[in-house]
C-alpha positions in Angstrom: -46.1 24.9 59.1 -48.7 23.3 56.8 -47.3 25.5 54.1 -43.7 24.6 54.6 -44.3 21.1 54.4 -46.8 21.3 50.9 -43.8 23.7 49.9 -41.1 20.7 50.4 -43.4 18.6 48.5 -43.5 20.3 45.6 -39.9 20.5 45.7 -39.0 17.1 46.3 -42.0 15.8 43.6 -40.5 18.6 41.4 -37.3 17.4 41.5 -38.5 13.8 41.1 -40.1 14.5 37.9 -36.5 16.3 36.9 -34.8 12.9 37.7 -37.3 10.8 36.0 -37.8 13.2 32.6 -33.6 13.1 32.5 -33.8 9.6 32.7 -36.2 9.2 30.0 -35.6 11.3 27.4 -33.1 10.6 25.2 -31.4 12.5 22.2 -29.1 10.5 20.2 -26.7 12.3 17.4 -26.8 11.6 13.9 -24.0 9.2 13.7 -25.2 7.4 17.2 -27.7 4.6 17.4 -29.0 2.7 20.6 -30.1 -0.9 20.7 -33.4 -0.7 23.4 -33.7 -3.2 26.2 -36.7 -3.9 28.4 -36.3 -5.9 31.4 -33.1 -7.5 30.1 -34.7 -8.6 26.4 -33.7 -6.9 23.0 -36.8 -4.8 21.7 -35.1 -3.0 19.0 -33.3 0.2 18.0 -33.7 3.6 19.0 -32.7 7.3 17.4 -30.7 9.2 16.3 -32.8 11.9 17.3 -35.1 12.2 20.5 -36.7 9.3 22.1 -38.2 8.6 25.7 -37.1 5.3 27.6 -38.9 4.4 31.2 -36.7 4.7 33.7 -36.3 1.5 35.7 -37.3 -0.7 32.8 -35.8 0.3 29.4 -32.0 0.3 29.4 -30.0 1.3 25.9 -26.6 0.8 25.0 -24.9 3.2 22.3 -23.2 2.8 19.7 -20.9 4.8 17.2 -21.5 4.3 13.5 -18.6 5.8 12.3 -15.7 4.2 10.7 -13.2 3.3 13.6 -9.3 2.5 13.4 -7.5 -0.2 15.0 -3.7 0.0 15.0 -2.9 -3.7 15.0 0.2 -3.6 17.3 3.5 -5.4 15.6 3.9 -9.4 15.2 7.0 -11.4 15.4 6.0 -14.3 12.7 8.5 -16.3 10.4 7.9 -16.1 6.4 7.3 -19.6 4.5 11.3 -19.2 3.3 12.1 -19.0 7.2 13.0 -15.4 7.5 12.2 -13.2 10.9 10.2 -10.3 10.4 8.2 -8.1 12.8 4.7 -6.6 10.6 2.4 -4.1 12.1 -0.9 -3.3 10.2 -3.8 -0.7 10.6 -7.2 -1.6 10.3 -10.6 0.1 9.2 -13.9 -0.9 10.3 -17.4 0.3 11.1 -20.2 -1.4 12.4 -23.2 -2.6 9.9 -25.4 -4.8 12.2 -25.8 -2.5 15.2 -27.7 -5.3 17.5 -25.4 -8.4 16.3 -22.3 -5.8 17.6 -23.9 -6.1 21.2 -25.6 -9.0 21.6 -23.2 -11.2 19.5 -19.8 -10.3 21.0 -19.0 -8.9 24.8 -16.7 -6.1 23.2 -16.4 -5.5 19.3 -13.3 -2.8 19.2 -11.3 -5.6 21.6 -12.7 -9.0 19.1 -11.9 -7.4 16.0 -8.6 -6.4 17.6 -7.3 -9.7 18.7 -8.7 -11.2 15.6 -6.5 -8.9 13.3 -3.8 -9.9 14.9 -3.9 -13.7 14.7 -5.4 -13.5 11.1 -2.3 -11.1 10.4 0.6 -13.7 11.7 -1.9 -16.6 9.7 -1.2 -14.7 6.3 2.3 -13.7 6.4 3.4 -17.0 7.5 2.3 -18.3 4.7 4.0 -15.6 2.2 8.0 -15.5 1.3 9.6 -12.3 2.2 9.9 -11.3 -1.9 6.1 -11.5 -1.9 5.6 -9.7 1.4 7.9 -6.9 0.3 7.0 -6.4 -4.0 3.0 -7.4 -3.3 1.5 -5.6 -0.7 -1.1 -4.6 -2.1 -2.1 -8.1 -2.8 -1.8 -9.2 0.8 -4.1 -6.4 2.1 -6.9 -7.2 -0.3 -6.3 -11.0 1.2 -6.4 -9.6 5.2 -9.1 -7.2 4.7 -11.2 -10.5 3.0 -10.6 -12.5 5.6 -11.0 -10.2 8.7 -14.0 -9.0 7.2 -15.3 -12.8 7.2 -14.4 -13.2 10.8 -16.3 -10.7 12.0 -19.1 -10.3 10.6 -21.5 -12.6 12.3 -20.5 -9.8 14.8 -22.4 -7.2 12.6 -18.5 -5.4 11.9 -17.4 -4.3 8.1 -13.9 -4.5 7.5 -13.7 -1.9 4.9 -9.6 -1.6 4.5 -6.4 -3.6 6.3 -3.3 -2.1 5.2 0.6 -3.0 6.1 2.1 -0.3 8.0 6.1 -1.2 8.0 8.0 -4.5 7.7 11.2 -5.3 10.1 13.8 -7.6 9.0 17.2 -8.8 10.8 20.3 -6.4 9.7 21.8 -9.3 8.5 19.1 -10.1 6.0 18.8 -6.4 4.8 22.5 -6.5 4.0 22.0 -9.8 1.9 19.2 -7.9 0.1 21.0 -4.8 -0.8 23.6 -6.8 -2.3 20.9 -8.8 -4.2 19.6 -5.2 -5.8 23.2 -4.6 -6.5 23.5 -7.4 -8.2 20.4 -7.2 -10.0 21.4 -3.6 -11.1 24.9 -4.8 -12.3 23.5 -7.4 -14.6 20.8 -5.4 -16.2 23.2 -2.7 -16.4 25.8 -5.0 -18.3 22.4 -7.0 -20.4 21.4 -3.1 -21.5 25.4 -2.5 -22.5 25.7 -5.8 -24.4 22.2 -5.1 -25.8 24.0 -1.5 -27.6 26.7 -3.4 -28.7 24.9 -5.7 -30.7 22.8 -3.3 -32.0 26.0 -0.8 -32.8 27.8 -3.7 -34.6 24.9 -4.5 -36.8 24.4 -1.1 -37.6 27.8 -1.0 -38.8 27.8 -4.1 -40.7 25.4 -3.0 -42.4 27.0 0.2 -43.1 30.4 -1.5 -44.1 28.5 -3.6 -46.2 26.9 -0.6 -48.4 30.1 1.3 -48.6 31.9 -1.9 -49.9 30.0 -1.7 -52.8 31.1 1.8 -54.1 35.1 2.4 -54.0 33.8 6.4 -54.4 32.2 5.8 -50.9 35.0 4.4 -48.9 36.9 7.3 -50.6 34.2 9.7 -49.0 33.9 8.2 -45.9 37.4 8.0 -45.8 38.0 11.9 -46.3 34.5 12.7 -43.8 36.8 10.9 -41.0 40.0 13.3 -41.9 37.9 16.4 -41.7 36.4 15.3 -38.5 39.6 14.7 -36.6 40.9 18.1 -38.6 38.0 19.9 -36.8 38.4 18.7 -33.4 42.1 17.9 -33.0 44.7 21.3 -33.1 47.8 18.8 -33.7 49.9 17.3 -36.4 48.2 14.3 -38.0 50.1 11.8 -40.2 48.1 9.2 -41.9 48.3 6.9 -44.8 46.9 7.6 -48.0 44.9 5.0 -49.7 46.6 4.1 -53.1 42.9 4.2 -54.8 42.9 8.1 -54.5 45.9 8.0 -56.5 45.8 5.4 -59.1 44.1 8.0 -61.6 47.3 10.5 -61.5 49.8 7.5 -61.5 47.6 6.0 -64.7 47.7 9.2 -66.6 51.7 9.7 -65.9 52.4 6.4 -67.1 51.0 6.9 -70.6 52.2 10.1 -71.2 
């Protein structure tokens, strides 16, 4: 009986010690990091690697270091020129002060979320719809910069906020593609009247050479006949300029 009951005690003790090492030890993977309390109070940070806690007094909390995306859900706001729109965004973020992250702010990923979002209907309201849809690029750089202020007595880097898609009334995306229409139109007839000008300067200038030299109207003048010889398979009648025949009439008037 004696043995029995030493043998239970080595079990139980064994399994003790199996609790207590599995609540010590600690192994932490390279992109993990734990911030290490002791009876409630911040002593640091632990890992990534293998550490040993003591069970009833330490208590950790890990954290992920690597770069996390938020999908910023759509916004309803209203543009400075008092248009509708409904934005959606994505943001990129890691964490850079592991201990602010926890003891700064209850929950980072939910802050940074609801943060985005206000920031996001802040900074479009205060853009016109031509601005929100030809300089994007410029708005992100302005969200990410001002995100990344917000949150980073919470230990979070913003690293990139971009503009997912932009919704506008039907009514207003009708008006637009009648404005690019427009717009095409007139550059189209600005690029015409541009050719024009240029044509009828050209030939100007060419009329004005020719003019000088009868023998080069003459030329010109019999180019153009062997042109429309070429490409048209008809009957032709056209006058004949009395310069190409004022030599024959001279020399049959003195004989």
């Amino acid at each position: 009986m004696n043995y029995i009951i030493l043998i239970a005690i080595i079990i139980i003790a064994a399994i003790i010690i199996i609790v207590l090492l599995k609540a010590s030890i600690k192994i932490l993977k390279e992109y993990e990091i734990a911030i290490h309390f002791r009876l409630g109070r911040f002593v640091g940070k632990k890992g990534p690697g293998f550490f040993m806690l003591i069970p009833g007094i330490d208590r950790i909390t890990r954290l992920d270091l690597r770069t996390k995306t938020i999908d910023v859900p759509p916004q309803d706001l209203i543009t400075k020129d008092n248009v509708p729109v409904k934005v959606n965004a994505v943001l990129y973020f890691r964490i850079a002060d592991p201990a602010k992250s926890v003891l700064e702010v209850e929950n980072y990923m939910y802050a940074t979320s609801q943060i985005s979002q206000t920031t996001l209907r802040s900074i479009l309201g205060q853009a016109e719809l031509d601005e929100l849809l030809s300089k994007r690029e410029k708005i992100n750089e302005e969200l990410q910069r001002v995100i990344d202020d917000l949150t980073d007595p919470w230990g979070i880097k913003v690293s990139v906020v971009e503009i997912k898609d932009v919704e506008i009334p039907q009514s207003m995306q009708r008006a637009l593609a009648a404005q690019a229409e427009a717009e095409r139109d007139r550059r189209a007839k600005i690029i015409n009247a541009e050719g024009e000008f240029q044509a009828s300067e050209k030939i100007a200038e060419a009329a004005k050479i020719i003019s000088t030299s009868p023998a080069g109207i003459q030329l010109r003048y019999l180019q153009t006949l062997r042109e429309i010889a070429t490409e048209q398979n008809s009957t032709i009648l056209f006058p004949i300029p009395i310069d190409l025949v004022n030599n024959f009439v001279d020399k049959i008037t003195k004989k």
